[in-house]
N, C-alpha and C positions, 0 to 999 in steps of 0.2 A: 393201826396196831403195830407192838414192836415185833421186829424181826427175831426169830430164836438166835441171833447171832447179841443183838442188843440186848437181851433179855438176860444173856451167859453175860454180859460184859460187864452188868448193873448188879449183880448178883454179889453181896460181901461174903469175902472168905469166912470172916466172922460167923455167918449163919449157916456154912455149911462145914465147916470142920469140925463144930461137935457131931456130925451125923458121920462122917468119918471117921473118929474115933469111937463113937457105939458099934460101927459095922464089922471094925477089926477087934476090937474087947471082945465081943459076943461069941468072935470064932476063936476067942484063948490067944490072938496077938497084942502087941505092946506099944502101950503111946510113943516108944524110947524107936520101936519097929517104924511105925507109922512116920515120927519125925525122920527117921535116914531116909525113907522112901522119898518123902518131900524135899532134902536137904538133897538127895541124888538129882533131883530133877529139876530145881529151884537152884540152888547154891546157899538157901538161906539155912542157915542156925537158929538153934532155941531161939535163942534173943530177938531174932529178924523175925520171926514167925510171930513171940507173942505181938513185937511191933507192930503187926501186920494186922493181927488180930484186934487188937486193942483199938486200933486206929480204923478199925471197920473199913480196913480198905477193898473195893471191888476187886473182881476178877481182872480187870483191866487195868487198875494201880498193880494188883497182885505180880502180874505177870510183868509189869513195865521194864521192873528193877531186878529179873530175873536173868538168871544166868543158865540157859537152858542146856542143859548136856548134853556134850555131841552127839550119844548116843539115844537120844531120843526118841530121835526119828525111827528108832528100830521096835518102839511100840505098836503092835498093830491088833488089830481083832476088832470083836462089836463091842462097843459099851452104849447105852441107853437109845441101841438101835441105830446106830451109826456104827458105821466102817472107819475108825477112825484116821490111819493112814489117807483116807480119801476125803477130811473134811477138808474142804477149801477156805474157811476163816481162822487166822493164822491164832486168834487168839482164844475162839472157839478148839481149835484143836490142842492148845496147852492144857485148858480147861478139861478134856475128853483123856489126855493124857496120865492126868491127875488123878482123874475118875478111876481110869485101866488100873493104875499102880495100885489103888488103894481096893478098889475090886482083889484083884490075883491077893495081895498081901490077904485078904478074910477071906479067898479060897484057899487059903494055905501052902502056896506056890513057895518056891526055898527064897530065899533072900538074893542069891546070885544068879537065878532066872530071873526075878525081879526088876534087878538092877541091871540089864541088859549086860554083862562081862564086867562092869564096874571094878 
């Protein structure tokens, strides 16, 4: 059986970004919201993202060509029952990262909490 670390790596951004942007629509935030969120913590732009999309790339392409912002690492709390400051697979914890952001962004958190000081 695959490990949940295999399981987040095989996983395409493709089939989980529409569920990310129903989660922040439903709480009155903005796809335009959602993409800075991404673009803050990826480096990617519209364009890179639909490429991303389009080209069904896994979590693990996703992240390859990513340009993780230094202030990252200052993401911390539970999301889907992980500690994520304390996941120890590096690419799993980008993944959990991602989750946090777009999490707080449909709790309705201000944009520059969000963005760790960005």
């Amino acid at each position: 059986m695959k490990s949940h670390d295999e399981r987040m790596a095989n996983i395409t951004f493709a089939s989980v970004y529409p569920h990310y942007l129903a989660k922040v629509e439903k709480k009155g935030r903005t796809k335009e919201e959602l993409h800075r969120v991404i673009e803050w913590l990826t480096g990617y732009n519209d364009e890179k993202l639909q490429q991303l999309i389009t080209a069904k790339a896994t979590f693990e392409d996703f992240f390859k060509d990513a340009a993780l912002h230094p202030n990252s690492n200052l993401i911390t709390g539970v999301i889907c029952g992980y500690r994520v400051e304390e996941i120890e697979n590096p690419l799993t914890q980008k993944v959990r990262y991602l989750d946090k952001l777009v999490d707080e962004l449909a709790k309705g958190r201000k944009m520059e909490k969000i963005l760790r000081g960005a």
